[in-house]
C-alpha positions, 0 to 999 in steps of 0.5 A: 586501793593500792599500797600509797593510797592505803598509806596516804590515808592511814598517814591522814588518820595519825595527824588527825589525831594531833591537835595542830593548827591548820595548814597554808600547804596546798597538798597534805604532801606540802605540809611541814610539820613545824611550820605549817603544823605547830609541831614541837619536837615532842609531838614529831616524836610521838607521830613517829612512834605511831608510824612505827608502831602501825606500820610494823618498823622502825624509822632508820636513823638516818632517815629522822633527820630528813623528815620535815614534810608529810610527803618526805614520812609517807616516802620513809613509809613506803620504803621501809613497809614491805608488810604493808597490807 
């Protein structure tokens, strides 16, 4: 399975663990997480902790602002897990 692939699904499996309506988005890349998800700030912020602490790093502040989309978590993801495995 190659590394995007790996992170899609492990990313899959976080958001599976937050109770959230489902989604209009046609591709899980298109789901925004307070629109189509119903997440509040608080839950954003518990899924980000679980990124971090599954993928092994910390969200670089500048990158908080910019994720509105599971494709734009799974690019932060991808770019900041050099020990993905």
């Amino acid at each position: 399975m190659s590394e995007r692939k790996e992170i899609s699904a492990d990313l899959l499996n976080l958001l599976r663990a937050h109770p959230v309506p489902e989604s209009p988005a046609t591709e899980l890349g298109d789901v925004r997480f307070e629109e189509d998800l119903g997440m509040d700030s608080m839950k954003i912020v518990e899924l980000l902790e679980e990124v971090e602490e599954h993928f092994g790093f910390a969200i670089p502040d500048e990158d908080l602002a910019r994720l509105h989309t599971v494709r734009d978590l799974q690019a932060v993801i991808e770019k900041n897990s050099n020990n993905f495995a």
